[in-house]
TIPA-700865 format. One record per residue (C-alpha): x negated, y, z; residue in three letters; chain; residue number from 1. Coordinates in nm, 2 decimals, padded with zeros to 4 digits. Layout:
N
        X        Y        Z   keke   ketor   kelo
        X        Y        Z    ALA       A    NUM
...
END
This chain:
337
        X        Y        Z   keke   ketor   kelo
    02.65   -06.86    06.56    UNK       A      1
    02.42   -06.75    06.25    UNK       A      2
    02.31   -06.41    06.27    UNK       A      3
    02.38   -06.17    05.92    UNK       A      4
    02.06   -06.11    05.73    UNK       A      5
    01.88   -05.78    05.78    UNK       A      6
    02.05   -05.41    05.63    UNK       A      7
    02.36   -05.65    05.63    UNK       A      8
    02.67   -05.41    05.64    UNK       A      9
    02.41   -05.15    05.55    UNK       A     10
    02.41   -04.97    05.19    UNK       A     11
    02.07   -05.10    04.98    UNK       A     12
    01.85   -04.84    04.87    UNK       A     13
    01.61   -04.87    04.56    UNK       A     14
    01.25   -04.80    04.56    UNK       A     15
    01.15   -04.46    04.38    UNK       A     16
    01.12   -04.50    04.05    UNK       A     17
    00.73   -04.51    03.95    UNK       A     18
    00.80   -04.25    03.67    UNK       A     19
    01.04   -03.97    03.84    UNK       A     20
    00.98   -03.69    03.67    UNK       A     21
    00.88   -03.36    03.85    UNK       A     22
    01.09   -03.07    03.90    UNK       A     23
    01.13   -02.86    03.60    UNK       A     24
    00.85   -02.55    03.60    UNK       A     25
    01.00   -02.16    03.53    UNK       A     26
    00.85   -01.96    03.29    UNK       A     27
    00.72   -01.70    03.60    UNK       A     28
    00.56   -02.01    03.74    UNK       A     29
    00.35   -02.04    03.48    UNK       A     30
   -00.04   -02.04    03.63    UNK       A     31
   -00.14   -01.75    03.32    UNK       A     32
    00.13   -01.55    03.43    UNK       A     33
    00.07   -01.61    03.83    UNK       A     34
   -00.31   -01.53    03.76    UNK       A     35
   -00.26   -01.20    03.54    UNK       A     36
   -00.04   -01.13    03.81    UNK       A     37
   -00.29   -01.16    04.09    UNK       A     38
   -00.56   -00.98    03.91    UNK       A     39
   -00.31   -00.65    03.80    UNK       A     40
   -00.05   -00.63    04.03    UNK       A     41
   -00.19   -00.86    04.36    UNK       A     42
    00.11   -00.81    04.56    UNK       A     43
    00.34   -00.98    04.29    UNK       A     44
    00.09   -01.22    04.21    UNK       A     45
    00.07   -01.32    04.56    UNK       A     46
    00.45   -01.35    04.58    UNK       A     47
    00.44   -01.57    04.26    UNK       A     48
    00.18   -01.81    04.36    UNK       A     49
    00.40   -01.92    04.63    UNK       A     50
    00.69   -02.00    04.43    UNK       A     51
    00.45   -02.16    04.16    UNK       A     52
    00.36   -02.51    04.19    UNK       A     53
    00.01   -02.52    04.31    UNK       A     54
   -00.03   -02.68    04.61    UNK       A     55
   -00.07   -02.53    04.95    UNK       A     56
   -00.44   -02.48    04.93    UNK       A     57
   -00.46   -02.36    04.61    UNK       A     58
   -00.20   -02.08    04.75    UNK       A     59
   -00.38   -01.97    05.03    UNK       A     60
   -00.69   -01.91    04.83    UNK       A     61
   -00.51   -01.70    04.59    UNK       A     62
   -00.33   -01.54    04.87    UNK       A     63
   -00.69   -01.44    05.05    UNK       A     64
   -00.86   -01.32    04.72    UNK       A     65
   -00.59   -01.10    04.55    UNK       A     66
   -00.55   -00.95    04.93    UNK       A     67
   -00.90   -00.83    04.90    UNK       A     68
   -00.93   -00.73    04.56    UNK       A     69
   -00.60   -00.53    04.61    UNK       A     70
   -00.76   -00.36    04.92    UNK       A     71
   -01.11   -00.25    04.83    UNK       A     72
   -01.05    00.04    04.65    UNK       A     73
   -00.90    00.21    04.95    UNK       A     74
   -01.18    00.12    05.20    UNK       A     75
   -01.39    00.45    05.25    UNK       A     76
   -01.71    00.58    05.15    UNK       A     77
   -02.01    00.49    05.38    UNK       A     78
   -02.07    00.75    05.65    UNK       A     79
   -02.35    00.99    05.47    UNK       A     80
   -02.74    01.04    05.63    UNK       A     81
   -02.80    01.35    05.74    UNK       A     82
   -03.15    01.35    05.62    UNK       A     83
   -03.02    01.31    05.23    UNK       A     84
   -02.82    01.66    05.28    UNK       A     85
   -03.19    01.82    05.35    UNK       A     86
   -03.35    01.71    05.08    UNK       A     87
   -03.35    01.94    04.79    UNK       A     88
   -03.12    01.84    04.52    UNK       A     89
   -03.25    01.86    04.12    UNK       A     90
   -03.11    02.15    03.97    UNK       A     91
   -02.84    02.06    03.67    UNK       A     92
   -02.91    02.22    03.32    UNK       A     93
   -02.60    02.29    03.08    UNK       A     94
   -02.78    02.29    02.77    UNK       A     95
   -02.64    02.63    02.50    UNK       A     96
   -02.74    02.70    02.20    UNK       A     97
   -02.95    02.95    02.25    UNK       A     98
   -03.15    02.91    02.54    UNK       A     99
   -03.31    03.17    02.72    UNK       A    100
   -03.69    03.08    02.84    UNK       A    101
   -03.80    03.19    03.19    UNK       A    102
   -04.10    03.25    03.06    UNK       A    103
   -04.34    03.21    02.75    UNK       A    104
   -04.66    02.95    02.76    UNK       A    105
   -04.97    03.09    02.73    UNK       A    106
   -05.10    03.03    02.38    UNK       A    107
   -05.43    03.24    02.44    UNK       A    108
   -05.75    03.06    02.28    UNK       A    109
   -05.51    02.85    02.05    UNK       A    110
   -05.54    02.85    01.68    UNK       A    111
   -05.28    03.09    01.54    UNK       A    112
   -05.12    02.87    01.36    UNK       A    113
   -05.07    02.63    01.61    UNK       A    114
   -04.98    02.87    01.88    UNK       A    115
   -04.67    02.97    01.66    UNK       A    116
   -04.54    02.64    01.65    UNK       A    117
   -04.55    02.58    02.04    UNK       A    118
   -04.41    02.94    02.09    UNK       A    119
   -04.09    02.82    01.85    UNK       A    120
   -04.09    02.50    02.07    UNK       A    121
   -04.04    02.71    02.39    UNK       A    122
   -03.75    02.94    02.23    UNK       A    123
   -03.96    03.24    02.08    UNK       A    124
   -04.01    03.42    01.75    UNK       A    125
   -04.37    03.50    01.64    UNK       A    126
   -04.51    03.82    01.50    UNK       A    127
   -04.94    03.91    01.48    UNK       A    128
   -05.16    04.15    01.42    UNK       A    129
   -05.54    04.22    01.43    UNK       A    130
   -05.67    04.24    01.81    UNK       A    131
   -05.97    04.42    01.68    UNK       A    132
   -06.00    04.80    01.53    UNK       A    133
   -06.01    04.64    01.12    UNK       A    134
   -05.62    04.58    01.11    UNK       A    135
   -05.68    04.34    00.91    UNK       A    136
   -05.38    04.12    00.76    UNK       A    137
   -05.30    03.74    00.85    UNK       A    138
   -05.31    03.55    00.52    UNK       A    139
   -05.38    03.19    00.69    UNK       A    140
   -05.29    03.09    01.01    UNK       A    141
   -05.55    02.84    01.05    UNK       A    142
   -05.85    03.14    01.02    UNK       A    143
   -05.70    03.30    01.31    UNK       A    144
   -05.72    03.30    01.73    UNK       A    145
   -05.51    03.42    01.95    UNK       A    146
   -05.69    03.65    02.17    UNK       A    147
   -05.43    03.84    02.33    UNK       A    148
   -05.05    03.79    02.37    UNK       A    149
   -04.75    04.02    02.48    UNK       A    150
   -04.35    04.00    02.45    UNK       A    151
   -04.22    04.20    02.20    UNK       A    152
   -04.00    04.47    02.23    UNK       A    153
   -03.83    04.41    01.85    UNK       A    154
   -03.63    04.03    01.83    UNK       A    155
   -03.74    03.90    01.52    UNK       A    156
   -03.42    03.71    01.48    UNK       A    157
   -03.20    03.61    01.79    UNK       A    158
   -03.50    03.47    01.98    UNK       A    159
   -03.74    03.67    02.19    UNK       A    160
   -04.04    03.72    02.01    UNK       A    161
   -04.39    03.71    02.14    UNK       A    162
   -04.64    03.93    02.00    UNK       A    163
   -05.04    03.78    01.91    UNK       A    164
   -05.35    04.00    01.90    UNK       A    165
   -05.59    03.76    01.67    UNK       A    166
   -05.92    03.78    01.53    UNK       A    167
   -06.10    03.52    01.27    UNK       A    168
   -06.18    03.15    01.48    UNK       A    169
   -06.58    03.26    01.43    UNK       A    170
   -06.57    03.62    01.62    UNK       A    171
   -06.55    03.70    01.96    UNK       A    172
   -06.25    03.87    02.12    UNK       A    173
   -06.27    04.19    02.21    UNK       A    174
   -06.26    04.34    02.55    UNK       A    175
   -05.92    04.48    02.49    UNK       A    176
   -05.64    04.46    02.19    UNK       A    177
   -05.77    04.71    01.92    UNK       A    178
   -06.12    04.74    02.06    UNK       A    179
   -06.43    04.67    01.85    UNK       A    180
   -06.51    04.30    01.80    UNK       A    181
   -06.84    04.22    01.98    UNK       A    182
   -07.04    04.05    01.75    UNK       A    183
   -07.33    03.83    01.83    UNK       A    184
   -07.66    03.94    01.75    UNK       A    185
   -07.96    03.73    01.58    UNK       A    186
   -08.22    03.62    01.85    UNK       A    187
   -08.59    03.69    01.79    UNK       A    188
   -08.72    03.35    01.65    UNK       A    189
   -09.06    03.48    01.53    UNK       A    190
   -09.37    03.32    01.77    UNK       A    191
   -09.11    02.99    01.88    UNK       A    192
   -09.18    02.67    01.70    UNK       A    193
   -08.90    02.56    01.46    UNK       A    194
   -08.70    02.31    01.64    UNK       A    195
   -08.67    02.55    01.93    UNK       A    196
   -08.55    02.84    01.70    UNK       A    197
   -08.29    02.62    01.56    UNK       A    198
   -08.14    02.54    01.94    UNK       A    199
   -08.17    02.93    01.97    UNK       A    200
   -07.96    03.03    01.63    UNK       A    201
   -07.69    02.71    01.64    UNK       A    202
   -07.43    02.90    01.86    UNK       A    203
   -07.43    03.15    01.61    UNK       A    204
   -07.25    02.85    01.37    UNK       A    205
   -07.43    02.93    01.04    UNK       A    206
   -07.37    02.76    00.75    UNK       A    207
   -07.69    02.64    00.77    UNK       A    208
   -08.03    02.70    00.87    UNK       A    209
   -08.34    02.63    00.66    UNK       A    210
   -08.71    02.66    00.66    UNK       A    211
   -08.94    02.76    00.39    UNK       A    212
   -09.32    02.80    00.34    UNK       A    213
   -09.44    03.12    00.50    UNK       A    214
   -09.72    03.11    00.24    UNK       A    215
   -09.62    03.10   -00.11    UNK       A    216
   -09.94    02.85   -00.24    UNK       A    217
   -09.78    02.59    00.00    UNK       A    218
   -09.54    02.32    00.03    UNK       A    219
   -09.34    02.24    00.35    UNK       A    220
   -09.36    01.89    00.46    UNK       A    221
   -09.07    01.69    00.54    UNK       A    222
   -09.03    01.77    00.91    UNK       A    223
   -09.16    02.12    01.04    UNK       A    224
   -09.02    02.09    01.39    UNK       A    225
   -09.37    02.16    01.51    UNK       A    226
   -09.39    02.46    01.25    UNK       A    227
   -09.45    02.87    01.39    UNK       A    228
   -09.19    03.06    01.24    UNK       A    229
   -09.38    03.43    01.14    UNK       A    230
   -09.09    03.57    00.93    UNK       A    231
   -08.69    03.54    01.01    UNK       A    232
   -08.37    03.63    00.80    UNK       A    233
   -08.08    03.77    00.92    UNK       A    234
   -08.35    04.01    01.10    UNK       A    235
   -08.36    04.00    01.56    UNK       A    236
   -08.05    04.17    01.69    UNK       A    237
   -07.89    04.21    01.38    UNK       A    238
   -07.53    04.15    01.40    UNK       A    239
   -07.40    03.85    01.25    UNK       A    240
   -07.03    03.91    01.11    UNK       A    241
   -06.98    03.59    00.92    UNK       A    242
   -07.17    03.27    00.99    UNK       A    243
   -06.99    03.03    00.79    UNK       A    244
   -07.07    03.16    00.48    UNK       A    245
   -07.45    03.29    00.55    UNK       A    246
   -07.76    03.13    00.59    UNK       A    247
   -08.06    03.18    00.83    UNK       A    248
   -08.39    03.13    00.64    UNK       A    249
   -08.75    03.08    00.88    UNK       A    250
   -09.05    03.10    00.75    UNK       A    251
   -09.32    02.88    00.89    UNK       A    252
   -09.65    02.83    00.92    UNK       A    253
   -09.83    02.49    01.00    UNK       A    254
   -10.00    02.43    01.36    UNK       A    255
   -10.31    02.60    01.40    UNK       A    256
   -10.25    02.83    01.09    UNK       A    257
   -10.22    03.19    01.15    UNK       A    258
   -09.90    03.40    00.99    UNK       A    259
   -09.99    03.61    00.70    UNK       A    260
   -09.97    03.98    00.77    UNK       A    261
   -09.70    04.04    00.51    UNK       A    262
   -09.44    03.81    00.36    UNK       A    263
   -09.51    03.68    00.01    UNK       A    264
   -09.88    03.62    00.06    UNK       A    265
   -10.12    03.31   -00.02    UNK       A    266
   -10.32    03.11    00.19    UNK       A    267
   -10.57    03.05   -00.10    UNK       A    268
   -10.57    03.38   -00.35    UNK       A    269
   -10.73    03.35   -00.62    UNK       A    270
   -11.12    03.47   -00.53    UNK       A    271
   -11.26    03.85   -00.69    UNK       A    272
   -11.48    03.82   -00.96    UNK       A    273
   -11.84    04.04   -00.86    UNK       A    274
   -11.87    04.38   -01.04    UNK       A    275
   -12.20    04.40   -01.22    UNK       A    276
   -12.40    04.71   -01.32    UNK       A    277
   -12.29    04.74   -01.72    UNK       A    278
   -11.94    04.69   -01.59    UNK       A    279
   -11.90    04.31   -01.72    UNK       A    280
   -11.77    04.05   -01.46    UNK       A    281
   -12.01    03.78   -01.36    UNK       A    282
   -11.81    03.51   -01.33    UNK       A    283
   -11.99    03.24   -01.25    UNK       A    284
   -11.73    02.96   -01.36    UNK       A    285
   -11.63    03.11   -01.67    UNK       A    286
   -11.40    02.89   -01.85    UNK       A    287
   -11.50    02.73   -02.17    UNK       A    288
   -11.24    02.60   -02.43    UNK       A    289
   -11.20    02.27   -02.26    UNK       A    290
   -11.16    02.43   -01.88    UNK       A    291
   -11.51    02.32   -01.79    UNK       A    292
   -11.80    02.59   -01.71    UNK       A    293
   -12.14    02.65   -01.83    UNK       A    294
   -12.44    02.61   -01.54    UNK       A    295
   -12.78    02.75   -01.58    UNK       A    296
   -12.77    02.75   -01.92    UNK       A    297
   -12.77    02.36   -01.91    UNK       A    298
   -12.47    02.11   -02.01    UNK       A    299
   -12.13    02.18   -01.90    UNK       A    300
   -11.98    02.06   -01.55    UNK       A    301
   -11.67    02.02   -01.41    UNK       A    302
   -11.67    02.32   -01.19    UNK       A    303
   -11.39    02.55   -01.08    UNK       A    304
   -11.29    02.82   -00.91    UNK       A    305
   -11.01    02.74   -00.64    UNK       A    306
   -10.69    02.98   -00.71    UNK       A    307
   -10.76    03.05   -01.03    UNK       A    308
   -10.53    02.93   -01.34    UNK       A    309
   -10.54    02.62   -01.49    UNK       A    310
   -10.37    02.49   -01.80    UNK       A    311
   -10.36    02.11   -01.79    UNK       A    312
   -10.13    01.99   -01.50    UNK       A    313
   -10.29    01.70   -01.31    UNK       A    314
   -10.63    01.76   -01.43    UNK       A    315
   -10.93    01.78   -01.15    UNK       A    316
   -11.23    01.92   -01.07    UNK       A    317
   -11.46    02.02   -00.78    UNK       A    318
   -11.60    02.36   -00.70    UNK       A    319
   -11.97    02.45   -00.61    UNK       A    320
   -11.93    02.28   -00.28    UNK       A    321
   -11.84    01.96   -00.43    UNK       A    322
   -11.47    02.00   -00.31    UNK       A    323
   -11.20    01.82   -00.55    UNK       A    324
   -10.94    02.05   -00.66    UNK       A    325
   -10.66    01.96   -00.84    UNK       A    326
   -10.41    02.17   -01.12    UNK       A    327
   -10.07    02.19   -01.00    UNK       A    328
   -09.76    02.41   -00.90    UNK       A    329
   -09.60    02.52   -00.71    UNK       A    330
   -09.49    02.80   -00.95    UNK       A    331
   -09.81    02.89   -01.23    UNK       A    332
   -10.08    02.58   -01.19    UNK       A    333
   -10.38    02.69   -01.01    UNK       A    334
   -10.65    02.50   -00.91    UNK       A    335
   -10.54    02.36   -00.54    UNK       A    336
   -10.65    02.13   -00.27    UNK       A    337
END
């Protein structure tokens, strides 16, 4: 007996089609609306990403990370150290618009004018006044010290104000506010060389300090460091109120030169003619018409008499000793060496 073929009396089934099409996707499992979802509301979004489509793993990986984003904000602060409640905390400033200073800088020893502009920086008003006993009045700033300083009673304006006792940048303070200034006194240069004189006077800040000739019939050389000074202007120990604008004059001497005994004096003064008996001079280089003199009654020779006048500059001649003199300045030409 032949035996039926196989899945005889059984129903045939078809293979699956190679194009069946998937289950049609809702618009709530669309993956933008499943992620917004997750990232917003996590417990929807978790609920949505198992009905999406995704498959399994992709599910538990959303499932895992929405969970923990939706849970962090309600884990609790770290437990605080000890140690950081014991350290001093900075203290917060509200800023107004006024503020109130605990205290002004000290501007003493500033220029005025720049001690008003850090004063305003710190939240005060200005006012000045003269720290000495002139009561004097502040026309510049910038010629002005602050020597002394003192909150004011009076507000100029809403700030507090400071009050600055001030003298001119060149004077001292004095001792106390309204006291007499303590001017410096000119040190005693005559006997010191020059150079050291000048170190002496510099703190004094004069305008300028300047040698000159101690004898009027001579001229200073370039340098004079090495110079005696015999005569001194502004006089020793006299006060010295304004520097800037005065000068201190030396007069000098050369090395090995003694000082005149009085200021104004020459080194070569013209010589005394000799009194004779009938009264007349005898001066035995009296000038002929061409600035020679006569000799013995003999020819004329170019003889003269140091010191005395001359009247053609740059002419020369020699005296009895044979010593050339010449006719020059400074001042009326003289016969000089």
């Amino acid at each position: 007996m032949t035996q039926p073929p196989p899945g005889y009396g059984h129903p045939q089934q078809s293979p699956p089609h190679p194009y069946a099409l998937k289950p049609a996707r809702r618009w709530w499992q669309h993956p933008a609306l499943v992620i917004t979802a997750l990232v917003l509301l996590p417990p929807g979004g978790i609920a949505l990403a198992w009905l999406s489509h995704w498959s399994h793993t992709k599910k538990i990986t959303a499932t895992a990370l929405a969970g923990l984003w939706f849970i962090t904000p309600f884990l609790g602060d770290p437990p605080k150290d000890p140690k950081d409640d014991a350290k001093p905390k900075a203290a917060v400033t509200t800023p107004s618009a006024s503020p109130t200073p605990s205290g002004p800088p000290s501007l003493v020893g500033q220029n005025l004018k720049t001690a008003k502009a850090a004063a305003y920086d710190a939240g005060y008003s200005t006012i000045s006044h003269d720290a000495s006993d002139d009561d004097a009045r502040q026309w510049d700033d910038d010629n002005w010290k602050v020597c002394f300083q003192a909150v004011s009673a009076k507000k100029a304006g809403r700030m507090p104000t400071l009050d600055f006792g001030v003298v001119r940048n060149e004077w001292p303070c004095p001792a106390k506010d309204d006291e007499p200034i303590p001017y410096p006194k000119m040190p005693k240069a005559v006997g010191q060389t020059f150079a050291k004189a000048s170190v002496m006077i510099k703190p004094l800040a004069f305008k300028a300090i300047e040698a000159a000739s101690a004898y009027t019939d001579l001229t200073l050389p370039t340098k004079v460091d090495d110079w005696t000074v015999c005569f001194q202007e502004p006089e020793a120990g006299e006060k010295i109120q304004h520097p800037k604008t005065s000068t201190a004059h030396l007069k000098v001497t050369a090395p090995g030169t003694a000082c005149p005994k009085t200021e104004f004096t020459e080194l070569h003064p013209d010589p005394t003619p000799p009194s004779t008996g009938d009264g007349d001079s005898d001066d035995s280089s009296s000038s002929s018409s061409d600035g020679s003199s006569s000799s013995g009654g003999g020819g004329s020779v170019d003889t003269v008499a140091p010191g005395a006048y001359c009247s053609t500059p740059g002419s020369t001649g020699v005296n009895k000793r044979g010593v050339v003199y010449t006719c020059k300045g400074p001042g009326q030409e003289r016969w000089r060496r």
